[in-house]
C-alpha positions in Angstrom: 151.1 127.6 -20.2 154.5 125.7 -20.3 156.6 128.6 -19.6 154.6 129.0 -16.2 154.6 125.0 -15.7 158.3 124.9 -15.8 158.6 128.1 -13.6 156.5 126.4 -11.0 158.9 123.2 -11.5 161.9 125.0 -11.2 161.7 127.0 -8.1 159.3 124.8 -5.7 163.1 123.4 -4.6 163.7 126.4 -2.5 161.1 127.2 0.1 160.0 131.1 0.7 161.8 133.5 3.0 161.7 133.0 6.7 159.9 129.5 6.4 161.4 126.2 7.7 163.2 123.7 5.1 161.5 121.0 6.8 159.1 121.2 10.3 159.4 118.7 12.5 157.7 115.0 12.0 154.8 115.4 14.8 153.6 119.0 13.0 153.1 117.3 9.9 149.4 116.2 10.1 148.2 120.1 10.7 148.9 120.2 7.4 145.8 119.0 5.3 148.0 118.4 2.0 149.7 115.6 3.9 146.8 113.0 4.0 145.0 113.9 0.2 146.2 113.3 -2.9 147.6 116.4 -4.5 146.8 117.4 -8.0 150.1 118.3 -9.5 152.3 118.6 -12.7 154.4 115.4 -13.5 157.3 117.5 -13.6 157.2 118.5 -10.0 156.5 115.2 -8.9 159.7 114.4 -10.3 161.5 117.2 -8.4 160.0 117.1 -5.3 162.7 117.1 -2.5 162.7 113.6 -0.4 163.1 113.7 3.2 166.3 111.6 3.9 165.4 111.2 7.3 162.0 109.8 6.4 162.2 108.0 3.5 158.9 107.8 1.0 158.2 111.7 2.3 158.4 114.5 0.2 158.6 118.4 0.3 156.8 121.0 -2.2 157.9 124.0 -0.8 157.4 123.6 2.8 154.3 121.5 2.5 154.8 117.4 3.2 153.0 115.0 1.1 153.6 111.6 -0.6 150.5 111.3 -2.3 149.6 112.7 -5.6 146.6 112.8 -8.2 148.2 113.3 -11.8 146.5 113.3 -15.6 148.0 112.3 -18.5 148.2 109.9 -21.9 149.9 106.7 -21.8 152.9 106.3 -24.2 154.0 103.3 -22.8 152.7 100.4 -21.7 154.5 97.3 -19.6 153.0 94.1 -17.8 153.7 91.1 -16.4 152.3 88.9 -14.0 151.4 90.9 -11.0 151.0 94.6 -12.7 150.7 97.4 -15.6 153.1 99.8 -15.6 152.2 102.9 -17.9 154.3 105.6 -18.9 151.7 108.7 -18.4 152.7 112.2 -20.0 151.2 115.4 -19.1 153.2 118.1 -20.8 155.6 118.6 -18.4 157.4 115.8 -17.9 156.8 111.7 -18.0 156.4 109.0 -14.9 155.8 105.4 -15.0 152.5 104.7 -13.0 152.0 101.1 -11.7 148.7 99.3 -11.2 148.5 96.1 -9.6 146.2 93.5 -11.0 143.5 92.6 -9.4 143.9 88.7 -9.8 147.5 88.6 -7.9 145.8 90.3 -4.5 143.0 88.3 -5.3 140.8 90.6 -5.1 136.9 89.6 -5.8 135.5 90.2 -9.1 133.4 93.2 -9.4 130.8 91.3 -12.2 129.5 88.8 -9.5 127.5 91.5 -7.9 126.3 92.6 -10.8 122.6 90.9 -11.0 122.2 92.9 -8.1 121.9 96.3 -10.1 119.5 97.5 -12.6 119.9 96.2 -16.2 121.6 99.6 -17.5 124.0 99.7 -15.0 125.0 96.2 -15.3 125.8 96.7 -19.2 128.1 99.7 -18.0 129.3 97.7 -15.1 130.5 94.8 -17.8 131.8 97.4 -20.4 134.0 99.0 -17.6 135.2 96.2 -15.9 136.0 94.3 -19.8 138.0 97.3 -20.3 139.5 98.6 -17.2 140.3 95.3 -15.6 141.2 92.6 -17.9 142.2 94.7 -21.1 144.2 97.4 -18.8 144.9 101.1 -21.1 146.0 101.4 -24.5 148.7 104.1 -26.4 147.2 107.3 -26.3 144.3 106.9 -23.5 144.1 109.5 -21.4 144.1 108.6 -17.2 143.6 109.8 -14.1 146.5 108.5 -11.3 145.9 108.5 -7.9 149.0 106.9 -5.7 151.6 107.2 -3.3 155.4 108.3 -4.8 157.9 105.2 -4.2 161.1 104.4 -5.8 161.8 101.3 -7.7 165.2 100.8 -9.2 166.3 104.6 -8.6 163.5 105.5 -11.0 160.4 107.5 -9.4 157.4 106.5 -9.8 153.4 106.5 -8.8 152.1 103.2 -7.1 147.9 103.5 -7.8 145.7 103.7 -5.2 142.9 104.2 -7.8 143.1 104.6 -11.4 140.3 105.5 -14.4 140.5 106.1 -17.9 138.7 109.8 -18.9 136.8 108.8 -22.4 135.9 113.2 -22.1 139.5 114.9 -23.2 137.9 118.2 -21.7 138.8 116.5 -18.5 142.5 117.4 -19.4 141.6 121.2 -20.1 139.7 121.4 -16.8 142.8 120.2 -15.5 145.3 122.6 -16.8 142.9 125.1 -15.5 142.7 124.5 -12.3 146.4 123.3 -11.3 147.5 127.0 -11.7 144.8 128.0 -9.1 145.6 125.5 -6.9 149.9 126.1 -6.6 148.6 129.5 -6.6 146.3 129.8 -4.2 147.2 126.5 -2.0 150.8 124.9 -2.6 152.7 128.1 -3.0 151.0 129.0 0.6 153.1 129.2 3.6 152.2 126.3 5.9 150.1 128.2 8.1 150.9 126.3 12.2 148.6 127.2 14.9 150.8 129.8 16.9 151.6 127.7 19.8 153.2 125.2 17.9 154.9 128.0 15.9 155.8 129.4 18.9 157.3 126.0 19.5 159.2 125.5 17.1 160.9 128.7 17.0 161.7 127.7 20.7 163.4 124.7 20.1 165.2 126.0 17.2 166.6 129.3 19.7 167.4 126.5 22.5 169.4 124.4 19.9 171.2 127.7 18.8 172.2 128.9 22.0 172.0 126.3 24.8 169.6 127.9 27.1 166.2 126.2 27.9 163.3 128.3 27.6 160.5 129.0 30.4 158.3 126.5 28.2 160.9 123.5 28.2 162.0 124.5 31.7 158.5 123.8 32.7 158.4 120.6 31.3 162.0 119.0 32.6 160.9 120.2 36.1 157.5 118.5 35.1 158.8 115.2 34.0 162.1 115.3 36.8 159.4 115.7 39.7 157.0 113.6 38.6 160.0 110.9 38.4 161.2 111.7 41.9 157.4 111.4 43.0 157.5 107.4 41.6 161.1 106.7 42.9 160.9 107.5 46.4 156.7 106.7 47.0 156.3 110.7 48.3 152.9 111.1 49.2 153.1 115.1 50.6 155.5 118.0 50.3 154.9 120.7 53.1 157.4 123.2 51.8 157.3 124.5 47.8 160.8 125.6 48.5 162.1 122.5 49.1 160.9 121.4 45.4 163.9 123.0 43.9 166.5 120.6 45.9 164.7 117.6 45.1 165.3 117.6 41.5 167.8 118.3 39.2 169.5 121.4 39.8 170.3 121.6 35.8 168.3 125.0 34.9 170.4 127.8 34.2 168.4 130.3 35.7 168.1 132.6 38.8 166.1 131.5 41.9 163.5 133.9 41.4 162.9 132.5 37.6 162.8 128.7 39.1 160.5 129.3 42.1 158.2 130.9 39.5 158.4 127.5 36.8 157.8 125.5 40.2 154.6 127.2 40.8 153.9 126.7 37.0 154.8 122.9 37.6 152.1 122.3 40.3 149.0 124.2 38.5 150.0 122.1 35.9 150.0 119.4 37.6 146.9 119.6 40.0 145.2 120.2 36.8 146.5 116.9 35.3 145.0 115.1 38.2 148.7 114.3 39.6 148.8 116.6 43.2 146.1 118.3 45.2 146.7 120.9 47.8 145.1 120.1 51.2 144.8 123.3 53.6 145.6 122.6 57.1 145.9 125.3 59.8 148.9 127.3 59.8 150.3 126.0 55.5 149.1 124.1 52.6 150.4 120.7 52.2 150.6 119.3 48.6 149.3 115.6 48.0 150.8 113.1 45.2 148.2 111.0 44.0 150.4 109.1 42.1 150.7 107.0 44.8 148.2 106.1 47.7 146.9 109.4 49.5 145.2 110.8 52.1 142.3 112.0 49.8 141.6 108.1 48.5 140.9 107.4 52.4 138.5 110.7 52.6 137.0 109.4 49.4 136.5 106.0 50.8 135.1 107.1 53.8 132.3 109.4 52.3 131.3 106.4 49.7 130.9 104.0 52.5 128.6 106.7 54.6 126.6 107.1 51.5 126.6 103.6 49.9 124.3 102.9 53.6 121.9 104.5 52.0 119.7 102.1 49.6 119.3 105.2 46.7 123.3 105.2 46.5 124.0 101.2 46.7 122.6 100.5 43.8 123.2 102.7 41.8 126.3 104.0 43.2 127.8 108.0 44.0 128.4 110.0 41.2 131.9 111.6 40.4 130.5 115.4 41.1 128.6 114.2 43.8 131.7 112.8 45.5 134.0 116.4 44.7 130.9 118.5 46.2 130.9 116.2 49.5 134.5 117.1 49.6 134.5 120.7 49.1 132.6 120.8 52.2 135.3 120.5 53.9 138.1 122.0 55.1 140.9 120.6 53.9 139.6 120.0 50.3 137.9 123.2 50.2 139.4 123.7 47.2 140.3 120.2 45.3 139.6 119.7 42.0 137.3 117.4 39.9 140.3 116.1 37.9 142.4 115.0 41.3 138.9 113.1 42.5 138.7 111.8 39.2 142.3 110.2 39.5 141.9 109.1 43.1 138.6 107.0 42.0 140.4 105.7 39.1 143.4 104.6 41.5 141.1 103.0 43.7 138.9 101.2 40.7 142.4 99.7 39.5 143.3 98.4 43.3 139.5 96.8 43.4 138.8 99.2 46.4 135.6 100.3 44.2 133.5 99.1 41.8 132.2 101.0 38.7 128.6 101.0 37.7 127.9 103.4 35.3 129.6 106.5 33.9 131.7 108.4 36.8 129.2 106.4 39.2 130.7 104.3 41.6 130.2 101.9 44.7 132.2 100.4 47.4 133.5 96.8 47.3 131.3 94.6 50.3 
């Protein structure tokens, strides 16, 4: 059982083949061992690989954590005012565990709610709290640590989150039987990434090595420098897609062909978002920014004041799909979509042009 303990200890330093040293910051909560408390040997806690960038984050393998649930005997025992701090042992290696007292956070007593349980659970309320809380854990009890991993005078160690003594010592057999399961089966494991933000990843990472922007990050710089030419200069129409590509930064090291097609991405993207609407007229398309007043708010105005005439709308005001159906009747908003209506009513809610009643119902301003 050592001999495999240390094995696992030795070698968790080097992640497997083909998997990253450490993913970036914002993929880090798609891994569940990041938030829980990992059951692990005190001898890999000891080893785990610190993030320098991040400090108080750790690496086991390629799986982030910094919080750990660890079993052991106490072989040493320190206090003084504000905490216990106990040496716990496990086999594999020793770490000092502290665990604040509950008088220095002031923390209220457990025992004064104890009238309010029945008579055999008060008697083991008082025996635990006698012995937990005031006495603390002797030489040779067995605990349970729960805690984050901090460093206090270049000496690791586990800040409790929750700590127990186990009066059953089978607890510590259960234990050494199931942490070989669980690095088996679970922290050996490839982080498994959904495979968009794999794909991602392994973008960034080609971009960094050779310079040129992929048709994913293209997308988004000509997302981000249009929508910033949009705000600067108060454009409320474009009549010509073509004339896109010389508004913004000509940056893209890419043929025409490739950039026309990322424009085109752009704007789907974007009428989706709610940020442009096309609007058909006779002989071309004309595409709207609602990011700033439009055309559309004044159709939208015009149709609420029609209907809010009517006592069963004045009341109780249009609703949002009501609104996008009146304007798919038309012509030139055959074809808008519920999320640029959607946007236009929330831009004229914010310039007190309407007046929300209810959920996506609104009414004109008298």
């Amino acid at each position: 059982m050592l001999s495999m303990e240390m094995t696992t200890s030795e070698t968790q330093n080097e992640p497997p083949d083909g998997e990253l040293d450490f993913y970036p910051t914002h993929a880090w909560g798609l891994d569940h061992y990041f938030m829980i408390f990992n059951k692990m040997y005190i001898a890999d806690v000891l080893q785990l690989r610190e993030n320098a960038m991040y400090p108080g984050t750790y690496m086991y393998r390629s799986h982030p954590l910094f919080k750990v649930d660890i079993v052991g005997v106490v072989v040493k025992v320190d206090q003084n005012h504000t905490c216990f701090t106990y040496t716990v042992d496990d086999g594999t290696g020793v770490i000092p565990c502290c665990c604040w007292k509950k008088d220095f956070y002031n923390v209220p007593d457990p025992g004064s709610s104890f009238l309010e349980l029945p008579s055999d659970l008060q008697r083991l309320a008082a025996r635990i709290t006698d012995q937990k809380e005031h006495e603390g854990y002797n030489l040779g009890d067995l605990i349970r640590v729960r805690g984050k991993i901090k460093v206090f005078r270049d000496q690791r160690e586990v800040v409790a989150r929750y700590h127990t003594r186990l009066d059953d010592p089978m607890e510590e057999v259960q234990r050494l039987a199931e942490l070989p399961k669980l690095y088996k089966q679970n922290y050996d494991q490839p982080v498994q990434l959904p495979q968009k933000v794999q794909h991602e990843i392994e973008n960034k990472q080609q971009e960094s090595i050779t310079g040129i922007l992929s048709k994913e990050s293209m997308i988004l710089q000509m997302k981000k420098d249009l929508m910033d030419y949009f705000q600067e200069n108060q454009t409320k129409e474009i009549t010509l897609q073509d004339n896109i590509l010389e508004k913004i930064n000509s940056k893209f090291s890419c043929s025409d062909c490739e950039k026309k097609q990322c424009v085109e991405d752009v704007l789907v993207q974007l009428e989706e978002d709610g940020k442009v609407c096309t609007r058909q007229e006779q002989h071309h398309n004309v595409i709207e920014v609602l990011v700033n007043s439009s055309a559309l708010e004044k159709a939208l105005l015009d149709i609420m004041e029609k209907k809010c005439r009517n006592s069963k709308y004045s009341t109780s005001g249009c609703h949002l799909l009501n609104l996008h159906q009146e304007l798919c009747r038309t012509f030139q908003y055959a074809k808008v979509k519920v999320t640029a209506v959607r946007a236009c009513l929330t831009r004229l809610e914010e310039n007190s042009d309407i007046i929300r009643v209810a959920v996506d119902r609104y009414i004109t301003v008298a």
